[in-house]
C-alpha positions in Angstrom: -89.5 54.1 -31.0 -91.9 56.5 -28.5 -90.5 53.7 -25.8 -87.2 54.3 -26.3 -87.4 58.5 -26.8 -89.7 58.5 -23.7 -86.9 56.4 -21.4 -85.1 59.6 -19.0 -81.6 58.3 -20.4 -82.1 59.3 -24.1 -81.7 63.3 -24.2 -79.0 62.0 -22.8 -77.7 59.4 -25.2 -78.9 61.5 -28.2 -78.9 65.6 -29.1 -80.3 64.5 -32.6 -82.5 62.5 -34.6 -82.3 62.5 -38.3 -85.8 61.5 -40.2 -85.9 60.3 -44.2 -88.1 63.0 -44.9 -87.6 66.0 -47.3 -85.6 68.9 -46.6 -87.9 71.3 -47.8 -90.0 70.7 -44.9 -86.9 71.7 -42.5 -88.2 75.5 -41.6 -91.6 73.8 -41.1 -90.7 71.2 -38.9 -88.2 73.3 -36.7 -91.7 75.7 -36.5 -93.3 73.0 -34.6 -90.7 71.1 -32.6 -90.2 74.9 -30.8 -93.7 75.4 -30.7 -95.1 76.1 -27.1 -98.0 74.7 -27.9 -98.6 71.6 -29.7 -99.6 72.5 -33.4 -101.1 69.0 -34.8 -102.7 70.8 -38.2 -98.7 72.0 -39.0 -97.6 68.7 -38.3 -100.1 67.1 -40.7 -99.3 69.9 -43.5 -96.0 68.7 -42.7 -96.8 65.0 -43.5 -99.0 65.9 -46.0 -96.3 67.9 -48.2 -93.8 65.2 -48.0 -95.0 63.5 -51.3 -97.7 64.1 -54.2 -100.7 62.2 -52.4 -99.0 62.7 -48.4 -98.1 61.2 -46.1 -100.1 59.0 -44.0 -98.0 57.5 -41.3 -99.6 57.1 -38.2 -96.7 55.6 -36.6 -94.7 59.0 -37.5 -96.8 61.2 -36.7 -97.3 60.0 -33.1 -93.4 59.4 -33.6 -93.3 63.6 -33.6 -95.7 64.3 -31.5 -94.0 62.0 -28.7 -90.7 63.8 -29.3 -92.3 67.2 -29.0 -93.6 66.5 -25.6 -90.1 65.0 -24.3 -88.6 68.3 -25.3 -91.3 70.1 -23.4 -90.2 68.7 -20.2 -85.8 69.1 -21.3 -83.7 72.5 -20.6 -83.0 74.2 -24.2 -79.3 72.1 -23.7 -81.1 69.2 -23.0 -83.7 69.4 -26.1 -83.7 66.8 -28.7 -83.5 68.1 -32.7 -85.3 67.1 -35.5 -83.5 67.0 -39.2 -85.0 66.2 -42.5 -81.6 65.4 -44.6 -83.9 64.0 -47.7 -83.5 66.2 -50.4 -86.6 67.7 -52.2 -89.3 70.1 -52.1 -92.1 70.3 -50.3 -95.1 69.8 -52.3 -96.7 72.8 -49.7 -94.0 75.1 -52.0 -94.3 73.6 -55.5 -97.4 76.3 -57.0 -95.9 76.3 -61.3 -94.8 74.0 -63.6 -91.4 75.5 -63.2 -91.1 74.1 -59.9 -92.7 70.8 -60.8 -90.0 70.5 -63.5 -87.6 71.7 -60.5 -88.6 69.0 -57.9 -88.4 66.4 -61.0 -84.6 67.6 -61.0 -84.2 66.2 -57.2 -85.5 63.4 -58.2 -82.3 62.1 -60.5 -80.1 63.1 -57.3 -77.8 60.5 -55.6 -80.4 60.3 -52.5 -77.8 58.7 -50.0 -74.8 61.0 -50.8 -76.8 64.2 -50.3 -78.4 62.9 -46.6 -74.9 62.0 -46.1 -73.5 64.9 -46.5 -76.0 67.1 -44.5 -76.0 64.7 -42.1 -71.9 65.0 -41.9 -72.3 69.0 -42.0 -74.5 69.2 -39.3 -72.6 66.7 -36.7 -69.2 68.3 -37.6 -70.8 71.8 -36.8 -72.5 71.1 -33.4 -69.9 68.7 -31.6 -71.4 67.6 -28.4 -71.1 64.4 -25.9 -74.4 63.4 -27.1 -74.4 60.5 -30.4 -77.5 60.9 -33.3 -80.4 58.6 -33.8 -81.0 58.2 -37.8 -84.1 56.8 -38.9 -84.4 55.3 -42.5 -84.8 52.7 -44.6 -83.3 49.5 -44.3 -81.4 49.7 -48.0 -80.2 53.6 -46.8 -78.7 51.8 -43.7 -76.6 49.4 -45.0 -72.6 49.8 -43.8 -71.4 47.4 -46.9 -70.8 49.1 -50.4 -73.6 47.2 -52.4 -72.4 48.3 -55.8 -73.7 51.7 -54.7 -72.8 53.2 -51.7 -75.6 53.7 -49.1 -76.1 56.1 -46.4 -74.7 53.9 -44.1 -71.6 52.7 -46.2 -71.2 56.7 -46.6 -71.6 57.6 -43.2 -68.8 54.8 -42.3 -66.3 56.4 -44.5 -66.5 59.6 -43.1 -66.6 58.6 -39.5 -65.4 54.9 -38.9 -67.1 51.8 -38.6 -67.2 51.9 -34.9 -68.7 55.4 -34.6 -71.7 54.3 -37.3 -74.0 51.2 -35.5 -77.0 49.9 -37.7 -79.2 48.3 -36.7 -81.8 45.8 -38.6 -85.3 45.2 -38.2 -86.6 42.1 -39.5 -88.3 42.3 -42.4 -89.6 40.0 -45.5 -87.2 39.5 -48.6 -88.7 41.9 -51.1 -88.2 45.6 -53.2 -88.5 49.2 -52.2 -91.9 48.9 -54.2 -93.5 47.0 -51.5 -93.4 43.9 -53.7 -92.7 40.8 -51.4 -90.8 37.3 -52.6 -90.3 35.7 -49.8 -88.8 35.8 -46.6 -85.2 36.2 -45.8 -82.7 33.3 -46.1 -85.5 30.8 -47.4 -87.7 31.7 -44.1 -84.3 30.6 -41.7 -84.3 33.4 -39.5 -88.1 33.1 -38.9 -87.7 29.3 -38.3 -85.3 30.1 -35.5 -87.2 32.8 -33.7 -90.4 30.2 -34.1 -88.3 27.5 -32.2 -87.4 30.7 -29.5 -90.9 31.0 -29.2 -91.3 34.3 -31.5 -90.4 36.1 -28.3 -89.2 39.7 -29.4 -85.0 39.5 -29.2 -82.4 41.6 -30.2 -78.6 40.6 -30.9 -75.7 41.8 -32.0 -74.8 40.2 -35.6 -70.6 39.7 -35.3 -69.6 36.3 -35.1 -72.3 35.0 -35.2 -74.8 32.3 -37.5 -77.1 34.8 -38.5 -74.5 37.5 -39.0 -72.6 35.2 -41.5 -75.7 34.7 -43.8 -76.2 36.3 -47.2 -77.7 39.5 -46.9 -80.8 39.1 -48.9 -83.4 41.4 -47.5 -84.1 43.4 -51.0 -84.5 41.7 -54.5 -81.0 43.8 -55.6 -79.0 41.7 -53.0 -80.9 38.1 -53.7 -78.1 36.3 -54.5 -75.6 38.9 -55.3 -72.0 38.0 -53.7 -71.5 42.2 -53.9 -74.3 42.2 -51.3 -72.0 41.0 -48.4 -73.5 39.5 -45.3 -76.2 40.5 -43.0 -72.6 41.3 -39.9 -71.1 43.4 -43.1 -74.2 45.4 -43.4 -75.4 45.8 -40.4 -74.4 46.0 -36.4 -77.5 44.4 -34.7 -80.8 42.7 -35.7 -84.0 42.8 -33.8 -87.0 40.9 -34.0 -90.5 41.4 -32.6 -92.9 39.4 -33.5 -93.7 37.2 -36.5 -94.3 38.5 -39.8 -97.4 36.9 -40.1 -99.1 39.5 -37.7 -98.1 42.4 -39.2 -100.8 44.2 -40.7 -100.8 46.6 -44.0 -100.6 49.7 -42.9 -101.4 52.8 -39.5 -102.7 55.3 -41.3 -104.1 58.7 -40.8 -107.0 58.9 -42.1 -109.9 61.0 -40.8 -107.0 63.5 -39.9 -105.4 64.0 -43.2 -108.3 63.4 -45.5 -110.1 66.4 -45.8 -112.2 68.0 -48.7 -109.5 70.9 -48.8 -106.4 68.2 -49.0 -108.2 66.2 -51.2 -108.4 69.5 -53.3 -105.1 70.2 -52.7 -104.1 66.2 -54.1 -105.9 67.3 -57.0 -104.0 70.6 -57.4 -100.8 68.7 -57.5 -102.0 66.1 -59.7 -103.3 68.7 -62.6 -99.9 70.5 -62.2 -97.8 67.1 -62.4 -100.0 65.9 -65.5 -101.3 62.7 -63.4 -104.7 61.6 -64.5 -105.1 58.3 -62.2 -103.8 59.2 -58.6 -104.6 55.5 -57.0 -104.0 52.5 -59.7 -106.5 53.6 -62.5 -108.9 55.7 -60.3 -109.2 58.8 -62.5 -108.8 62.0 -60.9 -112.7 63.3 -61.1 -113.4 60.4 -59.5 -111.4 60.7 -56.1 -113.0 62.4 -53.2 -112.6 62.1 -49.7 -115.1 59.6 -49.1 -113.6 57.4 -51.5 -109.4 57.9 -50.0 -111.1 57.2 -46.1 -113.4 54.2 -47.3 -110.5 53.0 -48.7 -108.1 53.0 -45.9 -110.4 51.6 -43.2 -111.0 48.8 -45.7 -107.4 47.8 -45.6 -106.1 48.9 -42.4 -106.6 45.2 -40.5 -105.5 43.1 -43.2 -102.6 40.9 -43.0 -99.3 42.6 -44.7 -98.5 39.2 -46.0 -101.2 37.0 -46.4 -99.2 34.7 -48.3 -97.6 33.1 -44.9 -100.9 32.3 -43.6 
């Protein structure tokens, strides 16, 4: 993704780029894309109010950082917005219960309609030549109506299915809890780029064998007819390398863990009533030393050890 920002054709291409991050951060993150200088420690508080314990995607925030140093070299017609269409607080501007209790609220909210409909709102108001890039999740980004609608189903029916291209990354058959099963289509698909010699490709899904498959990338749609298949859901599919080399996670860690954010996880944690912030660890127990210790240990291990 900082490949494709940095190529000179994508101001371009795109005016926008919409991000599955909370709302409440918009002021914040508007702050520091029109910053003059660049302002890492607002983009971590940024990162770090996104959820109860942060944020720690790497990957994102060199994502951001990349995007703000395109825009430094475009004209203002030329600059490239950021939108967080997620609904919910920040956790930088939940102090009382009462606004615990409030971002509890956003919580039983129909996630895809409301980023749909910001989303809609803000493309209808600033017509321009220039199309959106939207960033999310692959179950947010499918175009068929899985019993629910998703984003993408959404953002079909209130443009058209031409004007709304999603695109898949290959991924393992699993659930939004980072549980995994399997891989997709019995381990088809990776068969297939194996024999291409797991060369990084990407393809356009109509008409063709992979597009006609069951579309079986999350545990809901194992086996559901409802699902659809993968040329219903989805516009292209890219692979880039096998999922045996990915590893768990690119976190920040020396950056984000500090003694005042690990203060500040604890502040939210008393507020919110949550004794055990990392899978039993009780909350006197969690220090800074412990959250960075922990990471490194991880960082380089296979994400799926069971294809080994």
């Amino acid at each position: 993704m900082k490949r494709l920002i940095r190529r000179p054709e994508f101001p371009e291409t795109a005016g926008t780029i919409f991000l599955e991050m909370k709302t409440g951060n918009q002021a914040r993150i508007n702050q520091f894309m029109n910053g003059e200088k660049l302002d890492r420690q607002l983009l971590l508080d940024i990162l770090g109010g996104d959820y109860q314990y942060g944020w720690n995607d790497k990957g994102m925030y060199e994502f951001l950082i990349a995007l703000w140093e395109v825009n430094q070299k475009l004209s203002p017609a030329k600059k490239i917005r950021v939108i967080f269409p997620d609904f919910g607080l920040s956790w930088l501007d939940i102090q009382t219960e009462d606004d615990v209790k409030r971002w509890e609220r956003y919580t039983f909210q129909d996630r895809d309609t409301c980023m749909a409909d910001m989303t809609e709102k803000i493309i209808r108001e600033n017509q321009n030549s220039r199309g959106h890039l939207f960033i999310v999740g692959g179950n947010h980004a499918c175009k068929h109506a899985n019993g629910v609608p998703s984003l993408g189903n959404l953002l079909k029916q209130k443009f058209s299915d031409e004007e709304v291209y999603a695109v898949k990354l290959h991924t393992v058959w699993g659930d939004n809890s980072g549980n995994v099963f399997g891989k997709v289509r019995k381990g088809l698909f990776d068969f297939v780029f194996r024999m291409n010699g797991n060369k990084p490709v990407a393809f356009a899904l109509a008409d063709s064998p992979f597009g006609r498959e069951p579309c079986d990338f999350e545990l809901e749609y194992q086996g559901v007819p409802i699902a659809g298949t993968f040329e219903e859901n989805f516009d292209a599919y890219v692979f880039l390398q096998p999922l045996e080399m990915d590893k768990v996670g690119y976190f920040l860690v020396e950056e984000m863990y500090t003694d005042s954010f690990v203060d500040e996880i604890k502040r939210r944690c008393k507020l919110s009533g949550d004794k055990y912030p990392y899978r039993g660890l009780r909350l006197e127990d969690f220090t800074k030393e412990w959250r960075i210790n922990q990471l490194n240990g991880i960082k380089d291990e296979k994400r799926y050890p069971m294809f080994e």
